[in-house]
C-alpha positions in Angstrom: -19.9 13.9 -15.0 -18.2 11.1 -13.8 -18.5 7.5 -13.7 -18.6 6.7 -10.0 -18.0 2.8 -8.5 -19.8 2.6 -4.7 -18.5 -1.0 -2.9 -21.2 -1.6 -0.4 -23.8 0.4 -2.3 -27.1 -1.3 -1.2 -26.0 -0.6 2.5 -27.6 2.2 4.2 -25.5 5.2 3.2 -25.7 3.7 0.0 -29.2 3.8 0.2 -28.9 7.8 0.1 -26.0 8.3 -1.6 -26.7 6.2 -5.0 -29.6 8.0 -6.2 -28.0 11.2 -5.0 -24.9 10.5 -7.1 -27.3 9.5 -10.3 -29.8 12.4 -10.1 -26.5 14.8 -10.1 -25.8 12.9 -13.9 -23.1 10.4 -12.7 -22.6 7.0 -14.0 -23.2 5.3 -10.8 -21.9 1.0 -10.3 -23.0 -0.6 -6.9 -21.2 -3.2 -6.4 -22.6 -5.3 -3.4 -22.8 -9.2 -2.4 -26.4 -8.6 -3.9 -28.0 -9.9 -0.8 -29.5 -6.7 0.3 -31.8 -4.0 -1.2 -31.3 -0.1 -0.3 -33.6 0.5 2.5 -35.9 3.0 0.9 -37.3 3.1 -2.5 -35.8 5.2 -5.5 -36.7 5.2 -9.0 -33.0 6.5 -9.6 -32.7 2.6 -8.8 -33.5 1.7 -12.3 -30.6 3.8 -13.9 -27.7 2.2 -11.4 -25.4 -0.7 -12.8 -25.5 -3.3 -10.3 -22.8 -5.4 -10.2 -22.4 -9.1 -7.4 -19.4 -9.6 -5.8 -18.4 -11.0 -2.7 -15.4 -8.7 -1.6 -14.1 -11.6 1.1 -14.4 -14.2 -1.4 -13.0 -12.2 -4.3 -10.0 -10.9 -2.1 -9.0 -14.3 -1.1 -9.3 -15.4 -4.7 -6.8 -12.0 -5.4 -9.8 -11.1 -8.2 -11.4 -8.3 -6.6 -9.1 -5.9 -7.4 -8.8 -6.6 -11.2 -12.9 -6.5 -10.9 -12.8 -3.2 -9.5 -10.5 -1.5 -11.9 -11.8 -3.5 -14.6 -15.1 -1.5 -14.0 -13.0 1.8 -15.0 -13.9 4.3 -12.6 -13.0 7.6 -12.2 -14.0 7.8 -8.8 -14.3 5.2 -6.1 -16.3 5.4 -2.7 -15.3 2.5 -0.4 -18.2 1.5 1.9 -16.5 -1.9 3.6 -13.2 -1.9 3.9 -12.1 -3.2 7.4 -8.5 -3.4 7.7 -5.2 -2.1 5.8 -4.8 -5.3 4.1 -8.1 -5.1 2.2 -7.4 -1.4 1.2 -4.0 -0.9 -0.2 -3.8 -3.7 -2.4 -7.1 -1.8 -3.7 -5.4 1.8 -3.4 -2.0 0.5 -5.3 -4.3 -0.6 -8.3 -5.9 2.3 -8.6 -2.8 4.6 -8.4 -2.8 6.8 -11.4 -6.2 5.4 -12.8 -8.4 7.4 -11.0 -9.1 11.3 -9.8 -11.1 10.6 -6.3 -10.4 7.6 -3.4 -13.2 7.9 -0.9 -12.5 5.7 1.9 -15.1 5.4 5.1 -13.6 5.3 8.4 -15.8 5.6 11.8 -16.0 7.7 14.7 -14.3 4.4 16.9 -11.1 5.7 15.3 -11.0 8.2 18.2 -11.2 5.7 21.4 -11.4 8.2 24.3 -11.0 11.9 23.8 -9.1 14.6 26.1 -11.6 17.3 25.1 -15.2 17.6 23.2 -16.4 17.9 20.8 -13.4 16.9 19.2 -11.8 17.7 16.0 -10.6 15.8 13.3 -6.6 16.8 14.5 -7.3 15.6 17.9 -5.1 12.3 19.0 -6.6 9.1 18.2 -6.6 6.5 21.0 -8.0 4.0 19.5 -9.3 0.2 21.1 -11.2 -2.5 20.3 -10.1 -4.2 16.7 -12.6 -2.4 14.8 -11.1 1.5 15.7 -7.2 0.0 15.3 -7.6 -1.1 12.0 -9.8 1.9 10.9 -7.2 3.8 12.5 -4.8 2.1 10.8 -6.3 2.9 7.4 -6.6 6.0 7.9 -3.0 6.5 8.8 -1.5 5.3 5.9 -3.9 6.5 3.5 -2.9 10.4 4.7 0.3 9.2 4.3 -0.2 8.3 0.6 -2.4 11.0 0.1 0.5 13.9 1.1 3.6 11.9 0.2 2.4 10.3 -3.3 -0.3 12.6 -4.2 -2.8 9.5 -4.0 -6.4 11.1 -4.2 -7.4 10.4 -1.2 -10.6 11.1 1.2 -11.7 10.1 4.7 -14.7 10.5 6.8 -15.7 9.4 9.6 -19.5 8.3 10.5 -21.3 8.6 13.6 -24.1 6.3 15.0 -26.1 5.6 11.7 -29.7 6.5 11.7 -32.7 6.4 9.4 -35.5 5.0 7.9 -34.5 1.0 7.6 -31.8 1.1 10.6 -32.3 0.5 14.8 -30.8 3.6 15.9 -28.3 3.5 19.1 -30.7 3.5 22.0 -30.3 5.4 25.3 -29.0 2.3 26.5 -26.6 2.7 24.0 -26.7 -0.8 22.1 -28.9 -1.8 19.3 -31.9 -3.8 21.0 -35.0 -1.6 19.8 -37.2 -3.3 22.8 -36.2 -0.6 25.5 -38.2 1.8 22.8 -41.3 -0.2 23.7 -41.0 -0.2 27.2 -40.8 3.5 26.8 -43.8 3.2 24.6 -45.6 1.6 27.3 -44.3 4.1 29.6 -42.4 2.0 32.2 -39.5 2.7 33.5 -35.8 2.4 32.5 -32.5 2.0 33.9 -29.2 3.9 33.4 -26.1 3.6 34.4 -24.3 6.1 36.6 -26.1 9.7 36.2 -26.8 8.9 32.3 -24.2 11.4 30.9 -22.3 9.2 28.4 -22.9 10.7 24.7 -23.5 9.3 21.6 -23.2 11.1 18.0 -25.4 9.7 15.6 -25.9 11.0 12.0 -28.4 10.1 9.6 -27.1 8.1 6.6 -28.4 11.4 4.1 -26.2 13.3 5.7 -23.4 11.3 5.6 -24.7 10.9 1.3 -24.5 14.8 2.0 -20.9 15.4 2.9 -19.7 12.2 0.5 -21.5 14.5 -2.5 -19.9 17.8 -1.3 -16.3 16.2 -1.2 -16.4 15.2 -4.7 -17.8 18.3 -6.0 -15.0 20.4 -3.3 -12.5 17.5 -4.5 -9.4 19.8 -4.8 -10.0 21.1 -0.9 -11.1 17.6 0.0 -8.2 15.3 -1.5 -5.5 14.4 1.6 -8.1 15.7 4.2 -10.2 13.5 6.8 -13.9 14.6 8.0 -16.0 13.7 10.6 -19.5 13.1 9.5 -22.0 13.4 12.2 -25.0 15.4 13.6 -24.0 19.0 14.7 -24.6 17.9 18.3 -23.7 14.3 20.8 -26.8 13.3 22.9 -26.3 12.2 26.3 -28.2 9.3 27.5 -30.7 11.2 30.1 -31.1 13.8 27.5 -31.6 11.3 25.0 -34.2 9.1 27.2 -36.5 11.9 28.6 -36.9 13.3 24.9 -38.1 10.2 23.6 -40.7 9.8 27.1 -41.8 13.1 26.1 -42.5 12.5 22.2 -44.0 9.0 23.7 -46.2 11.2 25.7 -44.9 9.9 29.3 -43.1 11.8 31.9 -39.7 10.5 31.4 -39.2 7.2 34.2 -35.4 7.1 35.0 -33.9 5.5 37.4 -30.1 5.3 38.0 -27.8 2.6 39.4 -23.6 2.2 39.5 -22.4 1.9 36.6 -21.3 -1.8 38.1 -24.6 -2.9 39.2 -26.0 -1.6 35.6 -23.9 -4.0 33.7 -24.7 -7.4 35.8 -28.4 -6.8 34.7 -28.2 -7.1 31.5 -29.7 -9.3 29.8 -26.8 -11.0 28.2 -23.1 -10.4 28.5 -23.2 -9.8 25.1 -25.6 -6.6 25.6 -23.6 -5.7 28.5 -19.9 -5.1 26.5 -22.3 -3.8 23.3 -23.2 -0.9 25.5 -19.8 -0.6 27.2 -18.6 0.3 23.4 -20.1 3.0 23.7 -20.3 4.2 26.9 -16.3 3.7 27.2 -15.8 6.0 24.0 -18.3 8.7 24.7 -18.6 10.3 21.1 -18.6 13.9 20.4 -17.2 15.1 17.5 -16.9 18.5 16.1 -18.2 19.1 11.8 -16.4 22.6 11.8 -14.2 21.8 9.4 -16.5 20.1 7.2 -18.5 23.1 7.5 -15.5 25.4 6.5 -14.0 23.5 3.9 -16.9 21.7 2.6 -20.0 23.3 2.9 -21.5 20.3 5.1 -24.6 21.3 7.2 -26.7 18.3 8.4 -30.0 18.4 7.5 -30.8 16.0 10.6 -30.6 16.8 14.2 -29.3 13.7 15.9 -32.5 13.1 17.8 -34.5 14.1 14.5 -32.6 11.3 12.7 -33.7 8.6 15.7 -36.9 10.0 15.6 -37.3 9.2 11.8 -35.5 5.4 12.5 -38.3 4.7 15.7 -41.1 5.8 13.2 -40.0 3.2 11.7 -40.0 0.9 13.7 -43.0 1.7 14.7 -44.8 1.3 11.1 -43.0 -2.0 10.6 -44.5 -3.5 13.9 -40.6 -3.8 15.4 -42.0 -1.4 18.1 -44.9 -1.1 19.8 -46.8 2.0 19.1 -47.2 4.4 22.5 -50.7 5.2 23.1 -51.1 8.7 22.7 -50.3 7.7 18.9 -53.3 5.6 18.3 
């Protein structure tokens, strides 16, 4: 087995992935600002070296990566990496030290697609700082990966769900109160006709195809995945199933998109769900499928389900009627 270093590991997919990675027999390091516990309980917990370090301050300090090879891992799965100048001085460390780079990338990478779902060989088009440096990352990683033999992974998450975590809402930003207006069965808004899409994926899943790239590691090195849910939701489709588990005829109504945005709440809100709405996800997982083995346990609206339970339990939405 090997000793495995996670950056980020208390953060949701680390949550997952951790005890995962420990019940296979790995030596498993979290290294994390230790400001954050995993988001559900796991007696694997208690077998993980935990180790604080504040990547920003560490990187400005040029210790961080002497701490991470100092830790002498075989493998290394980075969580929260932002931009190119954070990973390479990271990936040029670890050249020749190591037999697995695991970098996390994001769907954003894509922008705006031609055609759906869409493949991991489809044109990026990025925007938005976020999915440029992503982008950016991943670019030179491949190019490392095929031109220096640097063992090198990417995927690419969708919308995270999950116990612990506000899923993307049909409004498609983060603010879990439009759940308990649908709870009380009152209507909602969307723009347009409702058909923007969002991917999510629950973080397991994403543990899931992180584990199966190791273990497929020589069909996995120089390649980039796309971890999501094997099907986009559409925000109509996405509303009117969550009405219906709430009990309610779904109560739509539908405005310009124009109109939609001067009511929100905050401008804020308004450009959080044009983020989303602007990039549409939908990605295709046949390839991690082929080469991997990858088959999401989680549809996406299972995965929101679970992450509105949630909610629910821990009094961050109100509970619909029919429930009580």
């Amino acid at each position: 087995m090997s000793r495995i270093i996670v950056i980020g590991g208390t953060g949701h997919i680390g949550t997952y992935l951790v005890p995962a990675l420990v019940d296979q027999g790995h030596d498993v390091v979290s290294v994390s600002r230790g400001l954050a516990k995993s988001y559900v309980h796991n007696t694997a917990w208690d077998r993980v070296e935990q180790v604080t370090v504040d990547r920003q301050e560490e990187e400005k300090a040029g210790t961080f990566v002497e701490h991470i090879v100092g830790l002498k891992p075989d493998i290394v799965i980075d969580l929260i990496s932002f931009n190119l100048a954070s990973t390479r001085p990271l990936v040029e460390a670890l050249r020749g030290k190591i037999e697995h780079f695991l970098h996390c990338s994001t769907l954003w990478v894509y922008g705006h697609t031609a055609a759906v779902p869409a493949g991991e060989d489809e044109p990026l088009n990025p925007f938005g700082e976020y999915g440029i440096d992503k982008a950016e990352i991943e670019k030179w990683l491949m190019h490392e990966a095929r031109t220096t033999g640097f063992p090198a992974t990417i995927f690419r998450p969708g919308q995270i769900v999950g116990e612990g975590w506000t899923p993307i809402t049909p409004l498609a930003n983060d603010k879990a109160a439009v759940f308990s207006k649908m709870a009380r069965g009152e209507e909602i808004v969307l723009p347009n006709l409702g058909l923007e899409t969002v991917n999510h994926v629950h973080a397991a899943d994403i543990s899931q195809l992180i584990q199966r790239a190791i273990t497929n590691r020589s069909v996995a090195i120089g390649e980039t995945f796309n971890a999501v849910s094997d099907t986009a939701l559409n925000l109509r489709g996405y509303a009117e199933t969550i009405f219906t588990w709430f009990g309610f005829e779904p109560k739509i109504a539908y405005v310009p998109y124009e109109e939609w945005m001067k009511r929100q709440p905050t401008p804020e809100e308004a450009h959080h769900s044009w983020e989303h709405f602007a990039r549409s996800s939908c990605l295709s997982i046949e390839k991690a499928r082929r080469k991997l083995g990858y088959e999401p346990a989680y549809s996406s609206i299972a995965g929101v389900k679970e992450s509105i339970a949630w909610l629910i339990e821990n009094g961050k939405v109100e509970k619909p009627e029919a429930w009580r």
